[in-house]
N, C-alpha and C positions, 0 to 999 in steps of 0.2 A: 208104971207101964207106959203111960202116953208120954212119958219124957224118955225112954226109952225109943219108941218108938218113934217118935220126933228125929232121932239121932240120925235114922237109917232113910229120913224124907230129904232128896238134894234139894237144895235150892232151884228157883226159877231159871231158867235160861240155862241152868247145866243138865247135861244128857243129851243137848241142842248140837255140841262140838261130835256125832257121828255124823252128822244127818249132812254129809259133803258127799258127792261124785266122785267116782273113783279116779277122771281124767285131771282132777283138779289136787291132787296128791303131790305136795309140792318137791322138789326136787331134792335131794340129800347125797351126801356122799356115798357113794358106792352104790347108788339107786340106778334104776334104768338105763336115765340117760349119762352114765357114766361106762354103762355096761354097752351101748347100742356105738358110743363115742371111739372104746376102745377095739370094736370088733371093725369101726371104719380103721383107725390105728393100725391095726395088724394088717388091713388090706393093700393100704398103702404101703408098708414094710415091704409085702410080700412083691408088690409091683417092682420095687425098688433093687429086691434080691434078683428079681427075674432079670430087670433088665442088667444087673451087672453080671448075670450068667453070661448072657450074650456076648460078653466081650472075654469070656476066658472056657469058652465052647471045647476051643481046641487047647490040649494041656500043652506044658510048659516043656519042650524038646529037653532030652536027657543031656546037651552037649549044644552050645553054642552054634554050633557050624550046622546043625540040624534046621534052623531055619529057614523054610522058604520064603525070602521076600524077595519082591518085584520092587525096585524102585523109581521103576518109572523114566530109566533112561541111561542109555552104556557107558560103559566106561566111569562106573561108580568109583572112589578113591577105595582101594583095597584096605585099607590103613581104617578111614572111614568106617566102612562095613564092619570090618572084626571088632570096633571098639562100641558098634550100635547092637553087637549079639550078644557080646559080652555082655554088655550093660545089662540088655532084656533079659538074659538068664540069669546075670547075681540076682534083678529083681524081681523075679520068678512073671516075667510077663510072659502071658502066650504069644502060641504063633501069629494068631487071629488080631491082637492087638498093637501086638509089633507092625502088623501091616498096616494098622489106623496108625500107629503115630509116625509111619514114613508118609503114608498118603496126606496126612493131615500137613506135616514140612513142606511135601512138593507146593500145595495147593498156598501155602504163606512164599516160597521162593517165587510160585507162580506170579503170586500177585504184585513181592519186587519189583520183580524183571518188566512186569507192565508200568509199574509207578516209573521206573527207571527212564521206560522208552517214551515217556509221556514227557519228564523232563527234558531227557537228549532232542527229542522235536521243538521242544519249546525253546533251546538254547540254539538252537540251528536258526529257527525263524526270527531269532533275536541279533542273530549275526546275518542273516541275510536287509535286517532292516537294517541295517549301520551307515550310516553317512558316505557314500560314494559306495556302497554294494550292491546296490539295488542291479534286478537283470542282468543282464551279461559282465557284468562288474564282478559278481561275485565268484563264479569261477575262476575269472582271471586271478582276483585277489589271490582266493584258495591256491591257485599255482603259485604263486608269489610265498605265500606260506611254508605250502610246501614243500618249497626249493630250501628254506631255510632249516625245516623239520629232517630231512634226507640230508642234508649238509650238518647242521650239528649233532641231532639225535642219534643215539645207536637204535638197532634194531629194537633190543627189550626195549628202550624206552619210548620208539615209536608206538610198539604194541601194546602198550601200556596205555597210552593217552586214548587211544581208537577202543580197548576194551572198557575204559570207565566211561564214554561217552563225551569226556573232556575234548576231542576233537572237534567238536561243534559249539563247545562254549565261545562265548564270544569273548573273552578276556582272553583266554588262550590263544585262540587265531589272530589275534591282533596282536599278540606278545608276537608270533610268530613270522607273521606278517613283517610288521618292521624289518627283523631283523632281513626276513627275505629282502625287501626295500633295500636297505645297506648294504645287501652282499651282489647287488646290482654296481656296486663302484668297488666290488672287492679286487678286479686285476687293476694293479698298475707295478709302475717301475718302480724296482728297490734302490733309489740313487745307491746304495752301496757297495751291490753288486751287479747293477745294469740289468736285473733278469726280471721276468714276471711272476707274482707271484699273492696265492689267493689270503688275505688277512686273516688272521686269526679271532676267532670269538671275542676274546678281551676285544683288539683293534676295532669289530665292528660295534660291542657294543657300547663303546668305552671309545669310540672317536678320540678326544680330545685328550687324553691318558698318553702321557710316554713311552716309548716301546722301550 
C-alpha cells in the first residue's frame, strides 16, 4: 500500500508550474494577440474599401458620351475627347474619376508649361548677354534677325520657332542673325543681265559657292 501510494505523491517543484498570472500567458498561435492583430487587420481593410468608394461614388454612364467632364479649358481636340470616354467606359471608370484623371493631366501640362517658360526666360537672358548685345544692341540685332527669318522662313515655319520657344534661343538668333548680316549686301548688279537682284539662300549662305 505505501508503494502504492508513493505512486500518486509528485515530486517537489511539480504542481509549482500553475502558480503564474494570468497576464504572463505566453503568446501562441491563434491566441489573443492574434485575434486583437486581426481585428486591427480588418479595420484597416475597411478604411481602404472606404476610401476607394470615393472615387467610384458616381456609377459608371451607360454610354461613353454620357460623361460630364470639364477639362479645364476650350477648344478641347474632339478627336481627343471621344477616345478619353471611350477609354473610361471600356474600363468601367466612373464619372467622378474620369474627372481626377483629367484634372490630375491639366495640373502635370500645368507644371510643363511653367518648366517651359522658365527655360525660354533663361535662353532670352542668354542671348541678350552675347557679345555686342548688350542694351540697345539687342533689339537692333533681333531686327537684323528677323529681317532674315521674314525673308527665308515661311509662315508655319516662323510659327513654329515662336511656339517652341526656340525664338530666344541663342543658337537660333545668331543662325539667324548672320544670315540677316548677309542679306545686308544682298542687292547688287547681275553682270549678266544689268538688273538688280536679291541673292538667293544657297548665294547668302554659301558666298564662295558657284552659282
Amino acid at each position: 500500500m505505501s508503494d502504492f501510494a508513493g505512486q500518486n505523491q509528485q515530486p517537489d517543484g511539480e504542481g509549482k508550474q500553475a502558480d503564474f498570472k494570468a497576464d504572463e500567458t505566453p503568446a501562441v498561435l491563434g491566441g489573443d494577440d492574434y485575434l486583437n492583430g486581426a481585428d486591427e487587420q480588418v479595420n484597416d481593410e475597411d478604411k481602404r474599401f472606404q476610401e476607394a468608394d470615393k472615387l467610384v461614388e458616381t456609377p459608371v454612364p451607360h454610354a461613353p458620351e454620357a460623361y460630364e467632364i470639364d477639362y479645364g479649358q476650350p477648344g478641347i481636340d474632339p478627336y481627343i475627347d471621344q477616345q478619353f470616354r471611350n477609354f473610361a467606359h471600356e474600363n468601367g471608370i466612373s464619372g467622378q474619376l474620369a474627372q481626377k484623371l483629367v484634372d490630375f493631366n491639366n495640373s502635370l501640362e500645368e507644371g510643363r508649361m511653367q518648366e517651359h517658360q522658365i527655360q525660354t526666360d533663361a535662353w532670352e537672358k542668354q542671348t541678350r548677354s552675347l557679345p555686342g548685345w548688350q542694351g540697345k544692341n539687342y533689339r537692333q540685332n533681333m531686327g537684323v534677325a528677323n529681317k532674315a527669318l521674314q525673308t527665308f522662313a515661311s509662315p508655319e515655319l516662323a510659327e513654329m520657332i515662336r511656339a517652341s520657344g526656340f525664338s530666344c534661343h541663342p543658337e537660333i538668333v545668331k543662325a539667324f542673325y548672320n544670315v540677316g548680316m548677309r542679306l545686308s549686301e544682298d542687292s547688287y548688279v547681275d553682270s549678266k543681265k544689268n538688273t538688280s537682284r536679291e541673292k538667293t539662300i544657297g548665294e547668302v549662305l554659301y558666298p564662295n559657292q558657284p552659282i
